[in-house]
N, C-alpha and C positions, 0 to 999 in steps of 0.2 A: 601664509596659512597652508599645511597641508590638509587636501581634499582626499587621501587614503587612509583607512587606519588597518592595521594589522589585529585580527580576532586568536584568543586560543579555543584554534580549533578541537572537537574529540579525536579522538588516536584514528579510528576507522577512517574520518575523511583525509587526515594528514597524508593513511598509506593508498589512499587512492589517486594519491597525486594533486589534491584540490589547494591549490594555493590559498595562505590567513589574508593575504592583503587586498582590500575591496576598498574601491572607488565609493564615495559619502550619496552617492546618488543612488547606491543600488542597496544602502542600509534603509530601514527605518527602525525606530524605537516599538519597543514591545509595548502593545496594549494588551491588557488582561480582559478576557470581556467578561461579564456578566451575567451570569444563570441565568437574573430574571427575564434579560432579553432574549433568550435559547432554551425555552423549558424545556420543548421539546427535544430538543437537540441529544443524539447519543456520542460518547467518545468514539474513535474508529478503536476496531478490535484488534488486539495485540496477538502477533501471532509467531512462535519462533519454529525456527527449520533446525532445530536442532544447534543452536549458537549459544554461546554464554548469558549467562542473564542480564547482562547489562545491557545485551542487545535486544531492542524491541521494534517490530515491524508492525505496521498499521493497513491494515486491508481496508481500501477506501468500496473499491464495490468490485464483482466481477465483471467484465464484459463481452466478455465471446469464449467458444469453446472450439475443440478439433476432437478429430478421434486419431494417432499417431500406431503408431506399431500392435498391428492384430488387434486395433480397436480400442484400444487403450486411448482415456480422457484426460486430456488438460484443458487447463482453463486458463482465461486470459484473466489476470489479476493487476487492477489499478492498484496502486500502494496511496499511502496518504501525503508522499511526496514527489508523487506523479509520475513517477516509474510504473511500467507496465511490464508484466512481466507472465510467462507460458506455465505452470506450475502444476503437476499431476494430481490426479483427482485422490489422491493416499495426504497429498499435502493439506487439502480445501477441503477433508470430507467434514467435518465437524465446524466449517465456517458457518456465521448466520449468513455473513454475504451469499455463501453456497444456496443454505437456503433462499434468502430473495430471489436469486436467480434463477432455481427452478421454477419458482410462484408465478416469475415473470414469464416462462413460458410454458407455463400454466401445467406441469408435469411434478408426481412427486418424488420419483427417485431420477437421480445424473444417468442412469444407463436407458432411462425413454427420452432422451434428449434426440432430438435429430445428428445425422454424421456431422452436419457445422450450421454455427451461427451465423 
């Protein structure tokens, strides 16, 4: 019995170099969940940089920020596949994440943010 099976991957991860063939131990079967158990629950927010429509990215929250060249803000942005990534404040302004984050430091515009998190 073989314990690999080979996936057709999306094109985008093919050209990153991510190999289709995985070991049966680091599969599992897809379960659907169920509203009623997540009412609350929100989808994470889709969010494109300007990529074709197929492509859709998921801002799971922000977490820290910098101020980089003559003051200028990025933000540290977790994705909903655990990628983190430095992203200027022209890319995030319109996130809700943006929003939480300022609530969380209890300020209502990104420019009374402290110089870093």
């Amino acid at each position: 019995k073989n314990s690999n099976y080979t996936l057709e991957l999306p094109m985008a991860l093919a050209k990153r170099g991510i190999h289709p063939t995985f070991h049966i131990s680091l599969l599992r079967p897809h379960q659907a969940s169920k509203d009623g158990m997540f009412p609350n629950w929100v989808q994470p927010e889709p969010y494109d940089f300007g990529l074709e429509d197929e492509h859709e990215w998921f801002v799971d929250e922000i977490i820290g920020h910098r101020r980089v060249d003559h003051g200028n803000l990025e933000f540290q942005v977790r994705w909903s596949l655990g990628d983190t990534t430095w992203e200027t404040h022209t890319n995030c302004w319109d996130l809700a994440a943006l929003d939480q984050y300022l609530e969380l430091h209890n300020v209502k515009r990104a420019n009374m943010l402290p110089k870093r998190s």
